[in-house]
N, C-alpha and C positions, 0 to 999 in steps of 0.2 A: 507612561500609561502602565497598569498594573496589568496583571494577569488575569487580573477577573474581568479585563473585557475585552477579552479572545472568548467566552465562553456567552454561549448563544441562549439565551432567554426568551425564546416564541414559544411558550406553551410546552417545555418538555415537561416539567412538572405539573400538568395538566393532561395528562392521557393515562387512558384506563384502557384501553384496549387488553394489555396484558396483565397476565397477574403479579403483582409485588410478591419480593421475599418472602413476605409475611402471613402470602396468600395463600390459605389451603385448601383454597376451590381445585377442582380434579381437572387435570389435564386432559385438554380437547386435541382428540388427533388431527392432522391436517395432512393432506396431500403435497405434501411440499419435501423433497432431496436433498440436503444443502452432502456437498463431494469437499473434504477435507486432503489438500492435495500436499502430502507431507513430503519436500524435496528435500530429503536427511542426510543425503552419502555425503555427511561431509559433518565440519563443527558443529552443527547443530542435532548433531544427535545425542547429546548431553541430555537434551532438553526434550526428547521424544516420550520419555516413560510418564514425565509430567504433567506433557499435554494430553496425553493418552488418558490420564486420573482426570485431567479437567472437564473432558469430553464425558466420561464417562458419568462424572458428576449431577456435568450438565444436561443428561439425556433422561434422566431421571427426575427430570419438569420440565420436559419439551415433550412436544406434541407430533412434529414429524421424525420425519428418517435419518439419520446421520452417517455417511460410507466415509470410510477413511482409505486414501492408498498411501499405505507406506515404503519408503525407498530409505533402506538405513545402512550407516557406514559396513555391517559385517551380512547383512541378508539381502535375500533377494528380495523384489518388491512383492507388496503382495495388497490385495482389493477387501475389505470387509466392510461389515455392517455391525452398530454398537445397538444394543438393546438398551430398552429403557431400565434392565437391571446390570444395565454395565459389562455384560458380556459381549466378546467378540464371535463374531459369525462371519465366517467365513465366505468369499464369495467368486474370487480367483486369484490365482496365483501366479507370477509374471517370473519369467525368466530375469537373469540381470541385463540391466536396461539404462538408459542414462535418461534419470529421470530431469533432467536439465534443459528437455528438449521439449519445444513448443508441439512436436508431432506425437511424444509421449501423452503429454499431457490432453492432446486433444482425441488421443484412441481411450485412455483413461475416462474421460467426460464422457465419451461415447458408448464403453461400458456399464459405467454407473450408471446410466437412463435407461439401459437396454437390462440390467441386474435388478436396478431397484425406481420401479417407474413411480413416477407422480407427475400430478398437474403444473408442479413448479420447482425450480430446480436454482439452486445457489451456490455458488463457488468459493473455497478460501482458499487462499493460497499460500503456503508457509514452510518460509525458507529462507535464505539469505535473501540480500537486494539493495543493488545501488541506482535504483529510481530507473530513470531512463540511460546512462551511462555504461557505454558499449564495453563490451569483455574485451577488445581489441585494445585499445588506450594504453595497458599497461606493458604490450609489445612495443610501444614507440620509442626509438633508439634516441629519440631525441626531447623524452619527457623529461630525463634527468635534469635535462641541461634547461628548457624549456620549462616544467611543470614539474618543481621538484616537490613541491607539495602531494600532488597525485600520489596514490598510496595503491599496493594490488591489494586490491579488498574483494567485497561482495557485489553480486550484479543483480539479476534477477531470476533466481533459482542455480544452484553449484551442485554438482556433480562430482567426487573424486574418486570416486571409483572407474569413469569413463575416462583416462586421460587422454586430452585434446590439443594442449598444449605445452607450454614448459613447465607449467606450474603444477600439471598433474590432474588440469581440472577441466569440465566443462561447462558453459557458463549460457546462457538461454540473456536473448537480447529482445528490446518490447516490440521490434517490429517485426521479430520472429514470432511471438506469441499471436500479435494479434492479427497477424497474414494467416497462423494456423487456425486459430476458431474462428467458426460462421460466428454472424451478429445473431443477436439476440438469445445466444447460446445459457443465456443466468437471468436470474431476477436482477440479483447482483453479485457482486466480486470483492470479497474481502481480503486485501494483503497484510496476513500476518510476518510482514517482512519489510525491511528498512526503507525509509525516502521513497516508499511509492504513492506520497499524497504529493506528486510532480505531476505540476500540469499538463505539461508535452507528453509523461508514460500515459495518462488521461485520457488524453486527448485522442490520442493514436488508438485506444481502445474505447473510445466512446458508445463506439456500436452495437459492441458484447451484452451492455445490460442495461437497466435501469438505473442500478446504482451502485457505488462505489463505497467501500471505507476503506480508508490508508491515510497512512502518519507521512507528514512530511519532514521529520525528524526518525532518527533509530527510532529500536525499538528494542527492550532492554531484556536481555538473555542470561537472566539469573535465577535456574530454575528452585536453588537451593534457600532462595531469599523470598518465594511464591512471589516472583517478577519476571516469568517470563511468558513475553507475547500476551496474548490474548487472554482474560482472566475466564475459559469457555463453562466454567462450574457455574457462574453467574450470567450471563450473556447470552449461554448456546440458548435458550426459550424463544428469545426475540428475533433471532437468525431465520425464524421459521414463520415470520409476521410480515407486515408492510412498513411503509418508511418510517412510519411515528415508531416501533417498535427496533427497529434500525437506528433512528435516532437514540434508544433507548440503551442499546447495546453500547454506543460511541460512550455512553452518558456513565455508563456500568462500565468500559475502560478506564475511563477518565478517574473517574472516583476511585477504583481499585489504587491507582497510583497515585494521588491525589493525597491517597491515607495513608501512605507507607508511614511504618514512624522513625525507618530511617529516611534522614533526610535527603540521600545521594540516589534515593530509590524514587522520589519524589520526580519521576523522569517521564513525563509521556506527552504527546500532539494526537489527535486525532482529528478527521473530519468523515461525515457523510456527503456527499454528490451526487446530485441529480445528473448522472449523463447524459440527458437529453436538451440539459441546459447548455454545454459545453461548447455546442457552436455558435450559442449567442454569446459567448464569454468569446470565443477565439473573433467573432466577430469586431466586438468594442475596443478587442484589442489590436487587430489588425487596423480599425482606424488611428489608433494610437501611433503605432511603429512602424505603419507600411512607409517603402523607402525610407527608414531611417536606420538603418543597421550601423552605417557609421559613428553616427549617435552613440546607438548602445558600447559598440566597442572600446568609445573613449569615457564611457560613463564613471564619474568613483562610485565607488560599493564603501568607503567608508560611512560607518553607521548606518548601511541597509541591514536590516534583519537576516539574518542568516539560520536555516536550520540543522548545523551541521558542527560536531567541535571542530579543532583547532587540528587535529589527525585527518579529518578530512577535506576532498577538495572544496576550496569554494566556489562552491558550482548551483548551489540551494538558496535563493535568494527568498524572502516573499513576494508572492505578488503582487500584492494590493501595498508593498511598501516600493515595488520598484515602479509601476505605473503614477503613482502619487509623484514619484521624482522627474519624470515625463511627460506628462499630463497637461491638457491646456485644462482650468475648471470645470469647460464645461464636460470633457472628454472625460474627466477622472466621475463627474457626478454621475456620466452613461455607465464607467465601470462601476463604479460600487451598485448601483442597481440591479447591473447584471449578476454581477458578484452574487448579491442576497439573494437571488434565484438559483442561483447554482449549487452555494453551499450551502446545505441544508442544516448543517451541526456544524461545531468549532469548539471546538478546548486544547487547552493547555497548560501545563504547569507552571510555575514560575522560574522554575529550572529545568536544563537537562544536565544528569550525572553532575550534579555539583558547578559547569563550569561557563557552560552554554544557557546567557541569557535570554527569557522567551517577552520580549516586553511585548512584541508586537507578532498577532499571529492572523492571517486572513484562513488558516487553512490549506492552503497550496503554495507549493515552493514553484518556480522558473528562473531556469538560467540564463545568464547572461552575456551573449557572446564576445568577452574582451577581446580588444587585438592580440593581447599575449598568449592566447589560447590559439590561434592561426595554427601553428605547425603540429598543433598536436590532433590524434588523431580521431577524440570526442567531440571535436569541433566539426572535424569533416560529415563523422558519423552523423552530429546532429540535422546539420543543413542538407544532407543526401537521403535521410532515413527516415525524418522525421516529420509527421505532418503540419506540425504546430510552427515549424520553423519559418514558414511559406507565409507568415506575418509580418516578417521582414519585406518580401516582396521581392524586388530591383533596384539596390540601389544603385 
């Protein structure tokens, strides 16, 4: 199967709600906040000045309000507001703080509506991220031996200015985040950061919004090569619209990468989700797998889709490639119905970074609990932490 059919054809190129490129109609204000939640004390503050020009670009054909808090390796954090001529304004300034922490982030969200109000309010979140994959894992004395693959990588949002642990760092876990914000806290939640198009981080955070974007593959951190993250000189207009517009944004990812003309840049997955679809998805698939964990643990994953290279673990499966291998017909036909409700957009490139083939893409990764995975401590984290895990049942 090619690439070209992971990419979703319902009518995106048939919506006018926003203006195109090309469009030189005047931009309509709108009551709408989207908070640009920038987790930088750490490597990705390479890529801060960048996105700061993309933002900036991009406010200069949007319609509502843009706050940024910034947390960067050598400052303190600090709250603004970008104007639509690109400047910064200023709005509070934070003490050092580790912005890693899901209680940061939710005093942060609680300023931005109380600094700069509107009727409707949108989240990014950008920063490192290893989907739902707990900061703990790489403490375990016995990954070496067990999970030599495991790598200390990215979690969900890094901190190194706070050091927490050995590694100097601190590291924000999904069932910390989503314990800290009330529901309904966003229109939507966009994660400018790696493997969070994961079912189970999803899942856990279904309540937060309406709707989601996140890649279930990296997400490529080359600001020098205009390939990093989120292409916002283009997209930020639509950030401030409804779904089809959202869709639109996914749509303006995809393409930005899609064109690189080099070919190793040629590296991106997105999707949009309706969160409100998610417990009819955990549903179809709880009749799937309930009591079957055993099942899954002796399952092969040779030639399931994976969205992750060869450095990381294999813990990123797709879903709609793992259900198809467990599935009675008629139970796989319930999923993909559900499925097409939930995901609202899908694309993908044909490659990621040159090496990671994308043949087959539903949009959302889930892991899969092997036996070999037991002693290690992602494993525990999942089935203790995790909402989505609770599909398995008893067996």
């Amino acid at each position: 199967m090619s690439f070209w059919a992971c990419i979703v054809s319902c009518c995106l190129f048939l919506f006018t709600a926003c203006s195109t490129d090309d469009d030189d109609s005047p931009v309509v204000p709108v009551s709408y906040t989207v908070l640009v939640y920038m987790a930088a004390d750490n490597s990705m503050d390479s890529e801060v000045d960048y996105t700061l020009q993309e933002l900036k670009e991009g406010m200069k054909r949007s319609g509502g309000t843009t706050v940024v808090y910034l947390d960067r390796a050598e400052e303190s954090p600090r709250l603004f507001r970008i104007t639509t001529e690109g400047e910064e304004i200023a709005l509070k300034d934070y003490a050092e703080e580790n912005s890693a922490s899901a209680a940061t982030l939710a005093r942060v969200i609680n300023d931005t509506k109380e600094l700069a109000p509107s009727d409707k309010f949108g989240l990014v979140y950008w920063s490192h991220s290893m989907g739902w994959v707990p900061s703990g894992y790489s403490k375990d004395t016995r990954a070496a031996t067990v999970a030599p693959s495991f790598p200390r990588t990215r979690y969900l949002g890094m901190d190194e200015h706070q050091a927490a642990d050995a590694q100097g760092l601190t590291l924000m876990e999904i069932d910390e985040m989503a314990a800290a914000l009330p529901d309904h806290v966003a229109e939507f939640m966009l994660f400018d950061a790696c493997m969070m198009g994961s079912v189970e981080a999803l899942y856990q955070l279904r309540n937060k919004c309406s709707y989601f974007i996140a890649s279930p593959a990296e997400i490529l951190m080359e600001a020098d090569y205009d390939a990093s993250g989120m292409p916002y000189s283009d997209l930020l207009p639509q950030l401030f619209g409804g779904k089809e517009e959202l869709a639109q944004a996914c749509q303006k990812y995809y393409n930005h990468y899609n064109g690189m003309s080099a070919k190793i840049l040629r590296s991106a997955t997105i999707t949009l989700i309706d969160a409100q679809q998610l417990d009819g998805l955990y549903a179809v698939v709880d009749d799937i797998l309930n009591n079957r964990l055993s099942v899954m643990q002796t399952l092969s994953t040779d030639g399931l889709q994976v969205y992750h290279r060869a450095s990381l673990p294999r813990v990123f499966f797709d879903l709609d490639d793992v259900m198809k291998q467990v599935s009675t017909a008629a139970q796989y036909q319930a999923f993909e119905t559900q499925l097409a409700q939930t995901v609202l957009y899908k694309a993908a490139t044909a490659k990621f970074a040159g090496d990671l083939v994308l043949e087959r893409c539903s949009g959302l990764s889930v892991y899969v609990p092997l036996s070999k995975w037991k002693d290690n401590w992602e494993y525990t984290y999942y089935f203790s932490s995790l909402e989505w895990s609770k599909v398995y049942g008893t067996d």
